[in-house]
C-alpha positions as CSV (number, residue, x, y, z in Angstrom):
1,X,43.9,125.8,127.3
2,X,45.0,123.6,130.2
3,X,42.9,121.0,129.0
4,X,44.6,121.2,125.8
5,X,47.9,120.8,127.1
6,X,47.2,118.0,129.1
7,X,45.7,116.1,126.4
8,X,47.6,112.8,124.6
9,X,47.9,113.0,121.1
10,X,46.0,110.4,119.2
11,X,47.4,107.3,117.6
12,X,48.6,107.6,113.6
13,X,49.6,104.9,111.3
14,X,52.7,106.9,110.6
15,X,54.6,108.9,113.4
16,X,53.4,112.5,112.7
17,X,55.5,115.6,112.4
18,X,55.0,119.1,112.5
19,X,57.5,120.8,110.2
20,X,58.0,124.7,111.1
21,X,59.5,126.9,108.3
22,X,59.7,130.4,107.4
23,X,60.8,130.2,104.0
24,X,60.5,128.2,100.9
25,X,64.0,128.0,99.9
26,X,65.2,124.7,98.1
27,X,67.0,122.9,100.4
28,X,64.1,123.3,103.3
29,X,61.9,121.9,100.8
30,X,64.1,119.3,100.4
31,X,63.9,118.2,104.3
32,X,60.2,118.4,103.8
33,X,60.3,115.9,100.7
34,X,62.5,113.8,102.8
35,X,60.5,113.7,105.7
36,X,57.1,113.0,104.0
37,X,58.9,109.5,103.1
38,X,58.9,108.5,106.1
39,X,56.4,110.3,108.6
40,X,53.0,112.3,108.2
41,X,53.7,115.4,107.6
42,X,52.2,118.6,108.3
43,X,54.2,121.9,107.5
44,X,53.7,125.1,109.6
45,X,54.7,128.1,107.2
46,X,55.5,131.2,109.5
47,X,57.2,133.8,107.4
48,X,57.1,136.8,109.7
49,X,56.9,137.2,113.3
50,X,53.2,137.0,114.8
51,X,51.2,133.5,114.4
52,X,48.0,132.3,116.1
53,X,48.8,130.2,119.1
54,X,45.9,128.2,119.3
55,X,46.6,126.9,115.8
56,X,50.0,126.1,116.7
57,X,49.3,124.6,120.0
58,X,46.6,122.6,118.2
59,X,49.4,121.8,115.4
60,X,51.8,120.5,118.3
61,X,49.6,118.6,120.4
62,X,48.3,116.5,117.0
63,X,52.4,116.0,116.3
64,X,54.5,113.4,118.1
65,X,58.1,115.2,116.8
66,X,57.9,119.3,116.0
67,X,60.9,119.4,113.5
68,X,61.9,123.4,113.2
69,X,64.6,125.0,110.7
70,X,66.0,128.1,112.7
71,X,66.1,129.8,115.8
72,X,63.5,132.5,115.2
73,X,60.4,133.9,115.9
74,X,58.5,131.5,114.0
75,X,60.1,128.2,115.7
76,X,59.3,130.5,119.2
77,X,55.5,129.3,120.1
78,X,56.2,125.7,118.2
79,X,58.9,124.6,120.5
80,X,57.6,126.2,123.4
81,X,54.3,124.2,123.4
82,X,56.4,121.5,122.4
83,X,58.7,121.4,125.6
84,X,54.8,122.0,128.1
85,X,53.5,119.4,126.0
86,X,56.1,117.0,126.8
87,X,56.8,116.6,122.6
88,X,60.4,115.5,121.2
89,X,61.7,118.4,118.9
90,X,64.4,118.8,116.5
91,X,65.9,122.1,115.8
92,X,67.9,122.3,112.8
93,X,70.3,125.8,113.3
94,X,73.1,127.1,111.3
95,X,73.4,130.8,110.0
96,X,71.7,134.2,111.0
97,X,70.3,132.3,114.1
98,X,74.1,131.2,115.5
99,X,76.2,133.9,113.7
100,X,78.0,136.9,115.5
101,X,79.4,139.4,112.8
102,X,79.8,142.5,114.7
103,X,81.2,144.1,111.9
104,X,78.6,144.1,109.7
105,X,76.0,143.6,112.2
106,X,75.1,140.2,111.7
107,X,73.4,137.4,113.4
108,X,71.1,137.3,116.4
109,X,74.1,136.1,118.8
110,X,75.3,140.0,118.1
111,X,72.9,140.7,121.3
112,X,69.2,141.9,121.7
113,X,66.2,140.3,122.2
114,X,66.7,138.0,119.5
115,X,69.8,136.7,121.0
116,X,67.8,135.9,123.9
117,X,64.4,134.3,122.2
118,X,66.9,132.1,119.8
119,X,69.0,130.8,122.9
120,X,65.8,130.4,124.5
121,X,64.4,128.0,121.9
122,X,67.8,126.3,121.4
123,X,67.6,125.0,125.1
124,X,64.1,123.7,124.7
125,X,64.6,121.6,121.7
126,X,65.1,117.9,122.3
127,X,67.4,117.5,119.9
128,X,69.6,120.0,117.3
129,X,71.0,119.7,113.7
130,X,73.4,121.6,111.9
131,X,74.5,121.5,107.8
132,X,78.5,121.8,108.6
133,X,81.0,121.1,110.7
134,X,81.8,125.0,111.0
135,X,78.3,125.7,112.6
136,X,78.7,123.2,115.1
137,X,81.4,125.2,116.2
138,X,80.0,128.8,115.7
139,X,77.0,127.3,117.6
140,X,79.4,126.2,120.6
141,X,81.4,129.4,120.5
142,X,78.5,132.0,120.7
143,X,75.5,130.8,121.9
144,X,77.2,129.6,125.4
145,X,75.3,125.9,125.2
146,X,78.2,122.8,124.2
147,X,79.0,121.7,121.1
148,X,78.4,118.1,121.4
149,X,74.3,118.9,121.7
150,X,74.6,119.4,118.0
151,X,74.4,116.6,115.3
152,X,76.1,117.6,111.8
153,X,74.5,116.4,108.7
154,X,75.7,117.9,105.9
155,X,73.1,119.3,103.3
156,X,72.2,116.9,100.5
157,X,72.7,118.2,97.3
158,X,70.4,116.9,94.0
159,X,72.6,116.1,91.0
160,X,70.3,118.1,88.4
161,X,73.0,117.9,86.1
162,X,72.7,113.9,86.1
163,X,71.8,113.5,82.7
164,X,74.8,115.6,81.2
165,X,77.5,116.2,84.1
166,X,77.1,119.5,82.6
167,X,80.1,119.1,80.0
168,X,81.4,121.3,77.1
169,X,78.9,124.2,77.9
170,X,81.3,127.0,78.9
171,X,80.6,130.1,77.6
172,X,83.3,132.1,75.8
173,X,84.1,135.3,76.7
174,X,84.4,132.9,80.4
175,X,81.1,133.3,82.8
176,X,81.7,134.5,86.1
177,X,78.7,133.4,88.3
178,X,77.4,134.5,91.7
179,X,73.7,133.5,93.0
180,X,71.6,135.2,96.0
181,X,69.5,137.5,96.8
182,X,70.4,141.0,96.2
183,X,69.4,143.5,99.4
184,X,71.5,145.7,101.8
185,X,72.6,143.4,104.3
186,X,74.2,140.5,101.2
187,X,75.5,143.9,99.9
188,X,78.7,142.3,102.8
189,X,77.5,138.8,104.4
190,X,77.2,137.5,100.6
191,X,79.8,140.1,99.3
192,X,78.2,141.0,95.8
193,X,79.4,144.7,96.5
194,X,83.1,143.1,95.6
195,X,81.6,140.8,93.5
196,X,80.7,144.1,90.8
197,X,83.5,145.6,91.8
198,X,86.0,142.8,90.8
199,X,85.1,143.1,87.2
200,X,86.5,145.5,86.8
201,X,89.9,143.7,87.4
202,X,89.0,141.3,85.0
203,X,87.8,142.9,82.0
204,X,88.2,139.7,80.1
205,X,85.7,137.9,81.7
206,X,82.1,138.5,81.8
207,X,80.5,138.7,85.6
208,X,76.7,137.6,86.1
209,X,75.0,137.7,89.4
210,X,71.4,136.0,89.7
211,X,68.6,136.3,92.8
212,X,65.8,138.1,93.4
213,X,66.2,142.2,94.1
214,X,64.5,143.1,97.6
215,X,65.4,146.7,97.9
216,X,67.4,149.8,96.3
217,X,70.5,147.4,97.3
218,X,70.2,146.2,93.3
219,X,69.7,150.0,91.7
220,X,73.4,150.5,93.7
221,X,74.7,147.8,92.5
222,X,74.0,148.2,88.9
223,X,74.7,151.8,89.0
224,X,78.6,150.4,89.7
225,X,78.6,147.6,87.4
226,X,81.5,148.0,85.0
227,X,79.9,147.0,81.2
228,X,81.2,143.3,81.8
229,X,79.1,142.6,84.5
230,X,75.0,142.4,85.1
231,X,72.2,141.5,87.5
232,X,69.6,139.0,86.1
233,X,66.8,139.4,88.7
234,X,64.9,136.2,89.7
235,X,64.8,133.9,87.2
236,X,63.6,130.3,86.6
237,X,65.2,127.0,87.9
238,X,65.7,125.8,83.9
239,X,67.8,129.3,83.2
240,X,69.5,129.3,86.7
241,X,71.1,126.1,85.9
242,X,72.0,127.1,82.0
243,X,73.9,129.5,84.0
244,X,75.7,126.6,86.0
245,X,76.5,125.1,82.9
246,X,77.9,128.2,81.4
247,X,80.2,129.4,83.6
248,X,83.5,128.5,84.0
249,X,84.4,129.6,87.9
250,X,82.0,130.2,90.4
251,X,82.7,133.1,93.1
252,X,81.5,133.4,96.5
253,X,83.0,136.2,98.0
254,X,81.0,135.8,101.7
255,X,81.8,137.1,104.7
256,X,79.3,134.4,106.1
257,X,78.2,131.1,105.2
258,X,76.7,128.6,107.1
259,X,77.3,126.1,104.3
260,X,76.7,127.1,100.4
261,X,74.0,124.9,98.9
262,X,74.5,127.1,96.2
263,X,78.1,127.2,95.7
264,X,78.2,122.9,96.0
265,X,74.9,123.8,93.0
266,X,77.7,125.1,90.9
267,X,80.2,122.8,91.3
268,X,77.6,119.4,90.3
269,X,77.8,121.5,87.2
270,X,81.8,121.3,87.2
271,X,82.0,125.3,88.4
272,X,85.4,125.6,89.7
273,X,84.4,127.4,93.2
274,X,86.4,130.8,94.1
275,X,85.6,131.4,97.8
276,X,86.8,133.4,100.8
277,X,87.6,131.2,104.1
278,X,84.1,132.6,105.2
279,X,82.6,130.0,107.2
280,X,81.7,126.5,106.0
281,X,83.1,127.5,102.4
282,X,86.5,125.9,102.5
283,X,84.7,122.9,104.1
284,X,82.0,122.7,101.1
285,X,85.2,123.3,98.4
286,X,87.3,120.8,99.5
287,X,90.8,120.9,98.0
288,X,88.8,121.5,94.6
289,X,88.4,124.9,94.1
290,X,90.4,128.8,95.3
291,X,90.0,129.4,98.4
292,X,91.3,133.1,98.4
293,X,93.9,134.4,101.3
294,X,92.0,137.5,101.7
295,X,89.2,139.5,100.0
296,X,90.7,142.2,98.7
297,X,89.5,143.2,95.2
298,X,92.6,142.1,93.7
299,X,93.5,139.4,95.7
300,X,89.3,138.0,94.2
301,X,90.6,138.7,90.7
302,X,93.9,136.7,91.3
303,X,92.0,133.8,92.7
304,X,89.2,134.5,89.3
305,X,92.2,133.9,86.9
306,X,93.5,130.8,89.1
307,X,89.9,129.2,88.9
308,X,89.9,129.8,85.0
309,X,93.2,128.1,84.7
310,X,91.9,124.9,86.4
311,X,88.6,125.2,84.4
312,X,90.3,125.1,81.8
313,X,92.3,122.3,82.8
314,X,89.7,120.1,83.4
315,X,89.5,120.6,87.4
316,X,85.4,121.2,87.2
317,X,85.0,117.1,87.3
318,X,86.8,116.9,90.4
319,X,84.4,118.9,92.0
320,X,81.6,117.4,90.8
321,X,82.8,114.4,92.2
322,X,83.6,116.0,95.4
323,X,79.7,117.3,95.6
324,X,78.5,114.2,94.8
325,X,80.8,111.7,97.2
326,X,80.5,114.3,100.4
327,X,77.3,115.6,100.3
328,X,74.9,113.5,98.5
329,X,70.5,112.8,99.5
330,X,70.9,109.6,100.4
331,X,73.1,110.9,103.5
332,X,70.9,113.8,104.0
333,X,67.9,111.6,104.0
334,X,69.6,108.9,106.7
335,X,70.8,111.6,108.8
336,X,67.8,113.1,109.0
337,X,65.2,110.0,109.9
338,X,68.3,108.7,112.0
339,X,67.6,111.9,114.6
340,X,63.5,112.0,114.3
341,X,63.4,108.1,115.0
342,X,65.4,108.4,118.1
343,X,63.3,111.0,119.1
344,X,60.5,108.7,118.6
345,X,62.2,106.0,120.7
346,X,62.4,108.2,123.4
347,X,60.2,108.4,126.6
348,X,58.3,112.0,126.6
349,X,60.6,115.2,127.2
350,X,61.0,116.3,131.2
């Protein structure tokens, strides 16, 4: 194994990066896309917590940047035989891995051993990302490392909705949309428990709340659904953005949100966004959208019948605009190469 470590890597056309993920969500795919562009790319998919280290070390020593979304287990062994092999990295961080809700028991920073392995790998990277100005902060606040380590580029968001700007397809009685994945802990952190329980304060509107059902969390909440409101289940990217197109407001109740690809989703297609002051929400909404005082139940259903007003009065182009001026590919895309190239540029990592 010392042999291996001491090795050089050998020469590529293209610099070569190693692209450590543990999910296949959109908007890590989307880095990927971007980074193929530019570099040779090969992705190391870790979804739980054990991996083989002699693949990864061999994965690392053939890489001359390890790029890593997360703080985790799956960036631990990565990162670490980055920083003995003397290999730039680039950490990208923002969410469970920074976040300290005690309340509802969220985020590593909340104390354990995965406080420590994540603060661990942050301090090893050679360089480190974040999608909002919010998680810069957050980071600096409770991971005890500064603030000005991190480099924010905002999440690009794909205009699917080029072709039609989404226009004229509200549905009618009004669709009230929420997206995520339905299990115990978004029960709070993504708040679809007062999502379902909202509708019942507005009766006139008809609530639809689309992801993928992990556990018994989506039996509970459709056992206290009111008859205006429903779980769809997974379903495919073509219906989830009829959806978009349908619904008039778009609510994110969160009690955490490292940015909200999904709300900015929503308002490409001229949602009007509903959101608590959770996180990077009010950041991703702009001055576009409700951002709601508190979350009580009715104090959501206030901010509802505020967001179907300004549907209604044509506010769903604004945002769409807003997506598309703050937080478009192209920026995403420079951002991104800007950090990996001056990784390149730099001599190997002490």
């Amino acid at each position: 194994m010392l042999a291996m470590l001491q090795r050089s890597p050998s020469v590529a056309r293209r610099p070569r990066v190693l692209y450590v993920t543990s999910r296949r969500a959109s908007f890590i795919q989307l880095d990927r896309d971007l980074l193929v562009e530019r570099y040779e790319v090969r992705e190391h998919h870790q979804p739980g917590r054990l991996a083989n280290p002699l693949a990864v070390l061999a994965a690392v020593r053939a890489s001359d940047v390890v790029v890593g979304w997360w703080a985790s287990w799956h960036t631990l062994l990565p990162f670490a035989f980055a920083w003995l092999l003397r290999r730039q990295s680039l950490l990208i961080v923002g969410g469970f891995d920074i976040a300290c809700e005690r309340d509802i028991g969220y985020g590593y920073q909340v104390g354990g051993v995965a406080r420590w392995a994540s603060r661990w790998i942050m301090r090893r990277a050679s360089a480190l990302m974040t999608n909002s100005e919010f998680s810069r902060e957050e980071f600096a606040r409770n991971t005890g490392l500064p603030g000005s380590r991190v480099t924010v580029v905002h999440h690009g968001v794909p205009d699917v909705f080029a072709d039609d700007g989404a226009r004229g397809q509200r549905s009618d009685p009004p669709l009230i949309l929420t997206v995520g994945n339905v299990d115990a802990a978004n029960l709070e952190r993504k708040g679809l428990r007062l999502f379902v329980e909202t509708a019942t304060l507005v009766p006139e509107a008809r609530f639809l709340l689309v992801g993928r059902v992990l556990d018994a969390a989506g039996e509970a909440l459709r056992s206290a659904a009111p008859e205006n409101a429903s779980l769809s289940g997974w379903i495919a990217d073509d219906e989830l953005r009829r959806h978009y197109r349908e619904a008039s407001v778009y609510l994110q109740p969160s009690r955490h949100e490292g940015f909200g690809v999904s709300v900015a989703e929503a308002m490409l297609a001229q949602c009007v966004a509903v959101v608590t002051r959770a996180g990077a929400l009010p950041e991703v909404v702009g001055d576009t959208g409700v951002v709601l005082a508190d979350a009580r139940p009715a104090t959501v259903a206030a901010g509802i019948r505020r967001g179907l007003e300004l549907a209604e009065a044509g506010a769903g182009a604004r945002a769409r605009e807003h997506v598309l001026a703050k937080f478009p590919v192209q920026r995403r895309r420079e951002g991104l190469w800007r950090l990996v190239d001056a990784l390149l540029e730099r001599e190997p990592a002490g």
